[in-house]
VEXTORMI-966981 format. One line per field, with one value per atom (N, C-alpha, C): residue number from 1; x, y, z. Coordinates in steps of 0.05 Angstrom, whole numbers, plus 5000, padded with zeros to 4 digits. Example, Ala and Ser with C-alpha at 12.3 -4.5 7.8 and 13.67 -1.06 7.14 Angstrom:
! VEXTORMI-966981
nr 1, 1, 1, 2, 2, 2
u 5264, 5246, 5264, 5257, 5273, 5258
v 4886, 4910, 4934, 4955, 4979, 5001
w 5156, 5156, 5156, 5142, 5143, 5157
***
This chain:
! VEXTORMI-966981
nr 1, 1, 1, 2, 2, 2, 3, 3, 3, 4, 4, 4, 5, 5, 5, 6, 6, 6, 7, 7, 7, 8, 8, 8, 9, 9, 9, 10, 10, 10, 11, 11, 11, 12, 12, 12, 13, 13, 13, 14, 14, 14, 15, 15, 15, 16, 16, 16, 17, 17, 17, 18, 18, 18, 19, 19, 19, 20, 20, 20, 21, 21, 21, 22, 22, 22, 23, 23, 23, 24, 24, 24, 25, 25, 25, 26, 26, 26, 27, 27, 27, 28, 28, 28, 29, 29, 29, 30, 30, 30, 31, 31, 31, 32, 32, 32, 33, 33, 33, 34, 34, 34, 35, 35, 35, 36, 36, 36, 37, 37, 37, 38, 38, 38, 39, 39, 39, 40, 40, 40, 41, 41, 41, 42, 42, 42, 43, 43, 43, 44, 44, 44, 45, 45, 45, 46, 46, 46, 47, 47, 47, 48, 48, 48, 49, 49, 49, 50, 50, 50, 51, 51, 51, 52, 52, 52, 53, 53, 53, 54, 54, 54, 55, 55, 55, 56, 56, 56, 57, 57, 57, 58, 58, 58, 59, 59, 59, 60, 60, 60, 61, 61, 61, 62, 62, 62, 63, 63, 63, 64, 64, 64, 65, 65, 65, 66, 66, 66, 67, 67, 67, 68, 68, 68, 69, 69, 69, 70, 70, 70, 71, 71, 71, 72, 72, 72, 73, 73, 73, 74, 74, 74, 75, 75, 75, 76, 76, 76, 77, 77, 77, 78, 78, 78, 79, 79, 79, 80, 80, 80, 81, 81, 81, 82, 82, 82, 83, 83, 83, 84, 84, 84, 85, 85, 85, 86, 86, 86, 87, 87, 87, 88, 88, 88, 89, 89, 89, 90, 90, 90, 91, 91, 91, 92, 92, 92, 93, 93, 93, 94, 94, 94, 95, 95, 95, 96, 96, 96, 97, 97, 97, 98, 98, 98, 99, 99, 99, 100, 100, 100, 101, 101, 101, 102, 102, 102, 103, 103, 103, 104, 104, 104, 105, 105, 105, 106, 106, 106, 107, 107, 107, 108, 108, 108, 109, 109, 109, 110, 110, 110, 111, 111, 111, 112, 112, 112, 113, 113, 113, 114, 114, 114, 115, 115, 115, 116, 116, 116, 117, 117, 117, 118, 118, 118, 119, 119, 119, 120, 120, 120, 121, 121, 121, 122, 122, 122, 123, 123, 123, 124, 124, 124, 125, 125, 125, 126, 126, 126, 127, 127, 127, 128, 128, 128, 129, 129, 129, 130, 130, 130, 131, 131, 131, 132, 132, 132, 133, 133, 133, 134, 134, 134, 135, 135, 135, 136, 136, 136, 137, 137, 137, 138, 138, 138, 139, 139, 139, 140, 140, 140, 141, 141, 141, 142, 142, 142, 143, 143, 143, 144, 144, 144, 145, 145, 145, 146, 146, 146, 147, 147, 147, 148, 148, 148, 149, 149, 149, 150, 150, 150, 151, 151, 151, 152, 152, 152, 153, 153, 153, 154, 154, 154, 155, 155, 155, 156, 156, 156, 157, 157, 157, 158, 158, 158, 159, 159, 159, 160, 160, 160, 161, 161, 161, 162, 162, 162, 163, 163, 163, 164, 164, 164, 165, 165, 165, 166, 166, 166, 167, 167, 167, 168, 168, 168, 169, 169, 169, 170, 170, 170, 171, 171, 171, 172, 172, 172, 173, 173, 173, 174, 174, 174, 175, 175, 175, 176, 176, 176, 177, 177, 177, 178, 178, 178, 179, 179, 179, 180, 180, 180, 181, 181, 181, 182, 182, 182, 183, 183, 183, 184, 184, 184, 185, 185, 185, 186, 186, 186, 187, 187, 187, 188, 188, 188, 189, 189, 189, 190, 190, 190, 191, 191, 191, 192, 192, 192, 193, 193, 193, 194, 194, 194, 195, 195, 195, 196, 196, 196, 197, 197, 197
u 4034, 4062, 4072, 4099, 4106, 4137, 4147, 4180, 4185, 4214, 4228, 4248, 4245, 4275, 4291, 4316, 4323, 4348, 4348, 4360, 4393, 4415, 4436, 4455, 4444, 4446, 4448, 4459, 4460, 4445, 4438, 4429, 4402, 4379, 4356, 4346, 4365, 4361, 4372, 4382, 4395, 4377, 4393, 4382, 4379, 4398, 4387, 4366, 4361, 4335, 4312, 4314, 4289, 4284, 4308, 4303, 4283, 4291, 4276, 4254, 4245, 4226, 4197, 4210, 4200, 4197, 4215, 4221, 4181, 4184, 4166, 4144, 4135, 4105, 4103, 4120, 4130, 4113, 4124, 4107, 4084, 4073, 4050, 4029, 4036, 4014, 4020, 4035, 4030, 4014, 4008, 3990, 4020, 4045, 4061, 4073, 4060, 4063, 4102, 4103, 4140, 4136, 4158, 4168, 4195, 4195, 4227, 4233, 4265, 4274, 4305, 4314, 4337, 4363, 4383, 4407, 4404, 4395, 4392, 4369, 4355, 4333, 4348, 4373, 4384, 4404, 4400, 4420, 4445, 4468, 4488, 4514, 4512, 4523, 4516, 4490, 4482, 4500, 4498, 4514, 4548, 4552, 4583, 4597, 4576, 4590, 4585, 4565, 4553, 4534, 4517, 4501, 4482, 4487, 4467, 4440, 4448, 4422, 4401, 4412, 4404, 4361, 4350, 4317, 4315, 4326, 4325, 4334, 4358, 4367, 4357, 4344, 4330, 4302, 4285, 4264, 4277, 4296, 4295, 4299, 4316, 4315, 4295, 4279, 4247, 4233, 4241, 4224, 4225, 4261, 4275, 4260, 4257, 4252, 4232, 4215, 4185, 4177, 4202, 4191, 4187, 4181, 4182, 4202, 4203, 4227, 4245, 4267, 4290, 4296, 4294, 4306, 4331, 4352, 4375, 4384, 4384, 4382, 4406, 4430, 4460, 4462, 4478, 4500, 4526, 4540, 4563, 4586, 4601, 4618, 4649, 4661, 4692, 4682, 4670, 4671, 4657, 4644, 4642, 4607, 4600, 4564, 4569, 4563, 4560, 4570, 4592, 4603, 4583, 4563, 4536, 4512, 4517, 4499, 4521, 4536, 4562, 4549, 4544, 4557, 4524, 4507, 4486, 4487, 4489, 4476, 4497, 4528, 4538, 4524, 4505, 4492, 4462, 4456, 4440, 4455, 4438, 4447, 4463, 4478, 4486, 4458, 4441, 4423, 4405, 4401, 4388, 4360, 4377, 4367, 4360, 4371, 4364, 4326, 4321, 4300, 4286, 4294, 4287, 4291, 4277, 4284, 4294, 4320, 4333, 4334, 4333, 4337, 4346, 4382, 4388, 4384, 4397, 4389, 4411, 4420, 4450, 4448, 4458, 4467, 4483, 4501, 4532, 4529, 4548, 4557, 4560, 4575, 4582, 4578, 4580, 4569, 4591, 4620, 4642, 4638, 4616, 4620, 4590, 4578, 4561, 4563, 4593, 4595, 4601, 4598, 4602, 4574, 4551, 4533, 4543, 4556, 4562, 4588, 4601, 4629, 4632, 4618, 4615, 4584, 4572, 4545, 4527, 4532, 4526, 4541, 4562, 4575, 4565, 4564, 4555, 4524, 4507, 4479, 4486, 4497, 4508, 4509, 4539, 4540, 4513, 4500, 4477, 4448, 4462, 4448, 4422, 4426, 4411, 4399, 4368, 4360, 4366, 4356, 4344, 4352, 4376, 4387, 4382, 4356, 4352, 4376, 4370, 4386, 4385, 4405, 4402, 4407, 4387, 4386, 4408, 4426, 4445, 4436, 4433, 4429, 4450, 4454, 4462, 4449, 4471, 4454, 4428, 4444, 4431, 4406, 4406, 4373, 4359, 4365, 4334, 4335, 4317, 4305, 4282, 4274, 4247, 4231, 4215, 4191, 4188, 4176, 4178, 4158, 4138, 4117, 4122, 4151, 4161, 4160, 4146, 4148, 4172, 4170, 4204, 4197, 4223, 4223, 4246, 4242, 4270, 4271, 4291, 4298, 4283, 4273, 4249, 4264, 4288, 4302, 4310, 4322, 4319, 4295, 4269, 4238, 4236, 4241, 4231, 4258, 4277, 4296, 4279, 4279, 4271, 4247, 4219, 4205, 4201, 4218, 4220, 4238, 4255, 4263, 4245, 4228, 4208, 4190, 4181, 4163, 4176, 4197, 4213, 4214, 4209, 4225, 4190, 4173, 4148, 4139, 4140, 4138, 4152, 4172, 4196, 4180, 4170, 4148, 4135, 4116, 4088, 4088, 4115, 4119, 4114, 4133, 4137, 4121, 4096, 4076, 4053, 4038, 4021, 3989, 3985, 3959, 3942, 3928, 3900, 3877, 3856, 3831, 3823, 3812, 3791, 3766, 3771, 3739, 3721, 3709, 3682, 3681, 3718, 3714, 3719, 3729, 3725, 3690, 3672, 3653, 3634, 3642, 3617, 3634, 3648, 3666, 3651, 3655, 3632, 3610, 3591, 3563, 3561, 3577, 3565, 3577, 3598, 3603, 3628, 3645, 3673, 3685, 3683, 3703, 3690, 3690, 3682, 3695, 3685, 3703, 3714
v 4416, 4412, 4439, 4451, 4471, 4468, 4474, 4489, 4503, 4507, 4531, 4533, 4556, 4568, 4586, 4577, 4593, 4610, 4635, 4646, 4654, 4651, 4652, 4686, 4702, 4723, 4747, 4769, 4788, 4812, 4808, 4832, 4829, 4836, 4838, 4836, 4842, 4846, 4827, 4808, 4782, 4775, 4753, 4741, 4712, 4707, 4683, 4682, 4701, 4712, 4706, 4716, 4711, 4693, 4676, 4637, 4625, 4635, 4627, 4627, 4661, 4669, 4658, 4656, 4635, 4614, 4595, 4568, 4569, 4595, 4595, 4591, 4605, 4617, 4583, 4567, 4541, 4530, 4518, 4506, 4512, 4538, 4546, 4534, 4521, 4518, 4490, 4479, 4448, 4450, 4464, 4471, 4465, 4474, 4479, 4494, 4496, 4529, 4531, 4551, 4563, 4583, 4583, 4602, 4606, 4637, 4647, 4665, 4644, 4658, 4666, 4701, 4702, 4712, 4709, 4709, 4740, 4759, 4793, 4799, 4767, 4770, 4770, 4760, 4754, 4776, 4785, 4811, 4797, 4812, 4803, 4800, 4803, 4791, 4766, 4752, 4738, 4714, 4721, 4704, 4714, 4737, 4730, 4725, 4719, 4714, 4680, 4681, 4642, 4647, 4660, 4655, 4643, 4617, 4589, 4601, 4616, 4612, 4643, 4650, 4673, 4675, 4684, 4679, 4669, 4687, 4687, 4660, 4646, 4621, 4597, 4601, 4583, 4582, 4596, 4607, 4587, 4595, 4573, 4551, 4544, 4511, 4496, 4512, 4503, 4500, 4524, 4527, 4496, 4502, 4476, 4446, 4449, 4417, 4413, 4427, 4424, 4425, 4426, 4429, 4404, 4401, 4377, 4374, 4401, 4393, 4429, 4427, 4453, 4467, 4481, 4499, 4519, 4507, 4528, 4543, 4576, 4581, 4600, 4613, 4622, 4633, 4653, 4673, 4655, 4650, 4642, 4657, 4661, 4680, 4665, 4674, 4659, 4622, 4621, 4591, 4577, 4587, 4578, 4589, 4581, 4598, 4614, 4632, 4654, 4647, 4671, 4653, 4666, 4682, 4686, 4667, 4646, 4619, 4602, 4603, 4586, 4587, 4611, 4629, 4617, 4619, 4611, 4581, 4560, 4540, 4514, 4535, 4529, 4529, 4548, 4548, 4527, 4509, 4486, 4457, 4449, 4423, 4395, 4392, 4366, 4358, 4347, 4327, 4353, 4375, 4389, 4380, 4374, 4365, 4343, 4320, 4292, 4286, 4275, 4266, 4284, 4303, 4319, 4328, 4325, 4328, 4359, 4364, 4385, 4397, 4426, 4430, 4449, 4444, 4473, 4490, 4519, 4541, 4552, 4564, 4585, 4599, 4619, 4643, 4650, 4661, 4669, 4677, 4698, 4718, 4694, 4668, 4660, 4632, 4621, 4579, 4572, 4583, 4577, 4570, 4584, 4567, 4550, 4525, 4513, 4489, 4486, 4457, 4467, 4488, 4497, 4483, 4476, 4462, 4440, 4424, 4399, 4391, 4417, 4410, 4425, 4446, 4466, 4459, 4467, 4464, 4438, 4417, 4399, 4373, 4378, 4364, 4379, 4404, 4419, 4411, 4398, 4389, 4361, 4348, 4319, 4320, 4338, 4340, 4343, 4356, 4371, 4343, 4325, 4296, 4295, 4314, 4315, 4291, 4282, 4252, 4262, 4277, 4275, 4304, 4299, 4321, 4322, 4342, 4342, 4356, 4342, 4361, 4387, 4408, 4434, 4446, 4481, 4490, 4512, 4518, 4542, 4562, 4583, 4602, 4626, 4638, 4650, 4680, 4698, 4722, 4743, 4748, 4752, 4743, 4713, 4706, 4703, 4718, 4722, 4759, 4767, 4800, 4803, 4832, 4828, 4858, 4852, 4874, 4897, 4921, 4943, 4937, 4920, 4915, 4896, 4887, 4879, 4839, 4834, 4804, 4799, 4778, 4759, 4748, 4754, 4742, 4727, 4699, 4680, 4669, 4672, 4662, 4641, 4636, 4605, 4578, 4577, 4556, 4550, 4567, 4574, 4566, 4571, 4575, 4544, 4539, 4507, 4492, 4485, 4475, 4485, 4506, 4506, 4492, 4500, 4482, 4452, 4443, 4411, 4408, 4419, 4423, 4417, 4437, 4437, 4424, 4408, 4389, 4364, 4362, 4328, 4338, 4363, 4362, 4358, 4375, 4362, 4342, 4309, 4297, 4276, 4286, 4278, 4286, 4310, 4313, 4298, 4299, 4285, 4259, 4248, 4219, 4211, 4231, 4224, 4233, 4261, 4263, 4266, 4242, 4246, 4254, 4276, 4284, 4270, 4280, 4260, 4267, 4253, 4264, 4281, 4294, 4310, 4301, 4293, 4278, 4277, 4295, 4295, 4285, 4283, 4272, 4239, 4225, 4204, 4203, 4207, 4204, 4204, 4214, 4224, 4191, 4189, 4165, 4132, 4133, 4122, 4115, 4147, 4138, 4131, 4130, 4126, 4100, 4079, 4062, 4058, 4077, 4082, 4066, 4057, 4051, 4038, 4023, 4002, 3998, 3999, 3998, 3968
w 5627, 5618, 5607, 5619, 5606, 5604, 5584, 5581, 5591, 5602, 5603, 5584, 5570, 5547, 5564, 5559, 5572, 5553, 5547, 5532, 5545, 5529, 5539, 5528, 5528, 5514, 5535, 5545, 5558, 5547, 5517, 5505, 5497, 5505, 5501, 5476, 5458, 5419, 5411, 5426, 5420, 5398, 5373, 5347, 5359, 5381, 5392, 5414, 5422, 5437, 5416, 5396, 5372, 5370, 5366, 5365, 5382, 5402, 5429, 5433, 5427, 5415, 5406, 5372, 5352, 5354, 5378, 5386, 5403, 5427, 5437, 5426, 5406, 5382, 5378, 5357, 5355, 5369, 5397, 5419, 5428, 5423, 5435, 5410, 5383, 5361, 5375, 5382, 5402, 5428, 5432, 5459, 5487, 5480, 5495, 5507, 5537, 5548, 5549, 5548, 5553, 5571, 5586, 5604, 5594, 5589, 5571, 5592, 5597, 5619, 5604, 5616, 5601, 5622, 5614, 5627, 5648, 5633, 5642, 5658, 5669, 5682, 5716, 5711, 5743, 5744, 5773, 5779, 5781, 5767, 5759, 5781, 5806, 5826, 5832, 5824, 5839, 5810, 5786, 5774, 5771, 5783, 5781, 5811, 5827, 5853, 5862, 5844, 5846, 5876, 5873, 5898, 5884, 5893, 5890, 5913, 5937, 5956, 5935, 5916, 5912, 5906, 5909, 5903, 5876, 5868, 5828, 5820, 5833, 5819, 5834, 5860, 5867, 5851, 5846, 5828, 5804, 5784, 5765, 5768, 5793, 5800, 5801, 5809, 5811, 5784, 5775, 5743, 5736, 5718, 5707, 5725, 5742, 5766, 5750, 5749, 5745, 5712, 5702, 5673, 5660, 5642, 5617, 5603, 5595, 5587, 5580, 5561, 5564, 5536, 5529, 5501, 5514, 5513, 5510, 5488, 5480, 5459, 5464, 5451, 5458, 5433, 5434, 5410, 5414, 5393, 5393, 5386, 5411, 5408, 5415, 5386, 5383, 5394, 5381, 5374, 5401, 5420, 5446, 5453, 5468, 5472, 5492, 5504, 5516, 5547, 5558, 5579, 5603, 5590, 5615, 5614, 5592, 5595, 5614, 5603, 5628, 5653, 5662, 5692, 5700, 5684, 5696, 5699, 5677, 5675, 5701, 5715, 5728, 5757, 5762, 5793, 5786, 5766, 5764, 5773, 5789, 5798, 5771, 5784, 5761, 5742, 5756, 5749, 5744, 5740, 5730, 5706, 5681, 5662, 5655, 5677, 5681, 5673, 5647, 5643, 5622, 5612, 5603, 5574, 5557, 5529, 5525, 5509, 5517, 5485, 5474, 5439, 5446, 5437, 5437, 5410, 5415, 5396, 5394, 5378, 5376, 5356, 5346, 5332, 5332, 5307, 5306, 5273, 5283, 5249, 5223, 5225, 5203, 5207, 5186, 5193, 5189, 5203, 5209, 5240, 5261, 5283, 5278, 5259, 5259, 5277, 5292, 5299, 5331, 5346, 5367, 5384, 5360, 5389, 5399, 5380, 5382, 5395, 5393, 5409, 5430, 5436, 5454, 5480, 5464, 5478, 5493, 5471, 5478, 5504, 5502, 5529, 5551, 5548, 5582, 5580, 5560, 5568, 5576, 5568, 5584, 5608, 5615, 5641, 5658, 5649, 5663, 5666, 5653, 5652, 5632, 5615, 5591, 5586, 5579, 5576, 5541, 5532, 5505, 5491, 5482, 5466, 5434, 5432, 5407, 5393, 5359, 5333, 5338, 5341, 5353, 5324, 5328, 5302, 5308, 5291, 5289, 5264, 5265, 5253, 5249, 5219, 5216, 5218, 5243, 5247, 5224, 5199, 5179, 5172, 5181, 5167, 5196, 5214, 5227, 5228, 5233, 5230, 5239, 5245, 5258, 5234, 5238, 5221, 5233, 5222, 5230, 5258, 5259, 5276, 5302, 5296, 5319, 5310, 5291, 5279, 5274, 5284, 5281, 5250, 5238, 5209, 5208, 5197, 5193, 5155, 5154, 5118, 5123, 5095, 5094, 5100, 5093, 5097, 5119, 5142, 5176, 5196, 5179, 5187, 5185, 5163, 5159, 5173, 5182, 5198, 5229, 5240, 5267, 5267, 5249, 5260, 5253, 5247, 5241, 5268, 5273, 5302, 5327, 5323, 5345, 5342, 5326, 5318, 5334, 5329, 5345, 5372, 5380, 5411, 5423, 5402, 5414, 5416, 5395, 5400, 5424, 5430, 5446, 5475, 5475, 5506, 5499, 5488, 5487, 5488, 5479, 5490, 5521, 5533, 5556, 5576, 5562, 5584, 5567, 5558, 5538, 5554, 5528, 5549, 5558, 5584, 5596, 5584, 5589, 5577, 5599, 5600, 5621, 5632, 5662, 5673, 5658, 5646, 5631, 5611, 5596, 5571, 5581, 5592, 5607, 5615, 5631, 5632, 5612, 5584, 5571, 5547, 5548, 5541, 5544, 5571, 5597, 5585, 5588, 5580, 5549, 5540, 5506, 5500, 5520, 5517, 5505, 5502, 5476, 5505, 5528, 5551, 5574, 5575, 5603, 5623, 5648, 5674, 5676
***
C-alpha cells in the first residue's frame, strides 16, 4: 500500500512542500510508503498546454490509479490554492480520486485564508470523486521552518494538529486495505493451532 502526495507548489522551498514533507515522515511511522510528487516535477508545457498524452502525466495517472490513497498539500495564494495545482489536477481523470481517502494540506501568510480548503480546495476533490475527504490541516507560513540541518520544524500546536491529521487518514487506509499476514505467519498460525482450515 502506498500514497501519493502530491505537492501543489512551483517552488521547491515551498512551506507547503514541508507539510507534505512531514505529512510523509507521518506515514512512514504507520508503515505507509509515500510517493511525493510535486508540481516542478512536470515540464511546464506539458502542464500549460494540457498534454494529457504527455509521459510525465500519464506516469501520475498511474501513480494516483494505483494508490490507496492522496495528500494534496498547496500555498494559498489570494484566497485560492495554487493555480499550478489547478493546471495539474485538471489533466486527472474525473474519477481520479474515486475511492480514495484524500487529506488535504495548505499554507498561507495569515489564518485569514483558513477557510480556502473548504471553499476552495475541497469541491475540486469532489469533483475529482473524492471517497473520503479528510479534516484538512492549514498552516500558518511562520510556524513551519526548517533547522540549520535541514529538519522540518512545526510550532507544537501545528505538529500536534497534523499528526492527529494523519493518524485519521491512516486509519481511513487501513480500513480499507487492512494488512495481510505473511504466508509464514499464516502457517506458523496453522501449526500452533491459533487457526484451522
Amino acid at each position: 500500500m502506498y500514497v501519493v502526495a502530491l505537492a501543489g507548489s512551483p517552488s521547491a522551498t515551498s512551506r507547503s512542500l514541508k507539510l507534505a514533507e512531514q505529512a510523509k515522515a507521518l506515514l512512514a511511522e504507520q508503515q505507509i510508503d509515500t510517493l511525493l510528487v510535486s508540481v516542478y516535477d512536470f515540464p511546464a508545457e506539458d502542464l500549460l498546454y494540457a498534454r494529457f498524452d504527455s509521459p510525465a502525466i500519464k506516469n501520475l495517472r498511474s501513480l494516483i490509479a494505483n494508490a490507496a490513497g492522496v495528500v494534496i498539500a498547496t500555498p494559498i495564494y489570494k484566497a485560492a490554492y495554487s493555480g499550478a495545482l489547478k493546471t495539474l489536477l485538471d489533466l486527472l481523470p474525473e474519477d481520479a480520486l474515486a475511492n480514495k481517502p484524500t487529506l488535504p494540506l495548505a499554507s498561507g501568510g495569515t489564518a485569514a485564508h483558513l477557510l480556502a480548503l473548504d471553499y476552495a480546495l475541497k469541491p475540486v476533490l469532489t469533483t475529482l470523486k473524492a471517497r473520503d475527504i479528510q479534516q484538512g490541516v492549514f498552516a500558518i507560513d511562520k510556524h513551519i521552518g526548517v533547522d540549520a540541518d535541514g529538519a522540518i520544524r512545526l510550532e507544537p500546536e501545528l505538529d500536534e494538529r497534523l499528526r492527529a491529521a494523519v493518524s485519521r487518514f491512516a486509519a481511513s487506509l487501513k480500513a480499507l486495505h487492512p494488512p495481510r499476514p505473511l504466508a509464514h505467519e499464516l502457517r506458523n498460525r496453522l501449526v500452533a493451532g491459533a487457526i484451522s482450515l
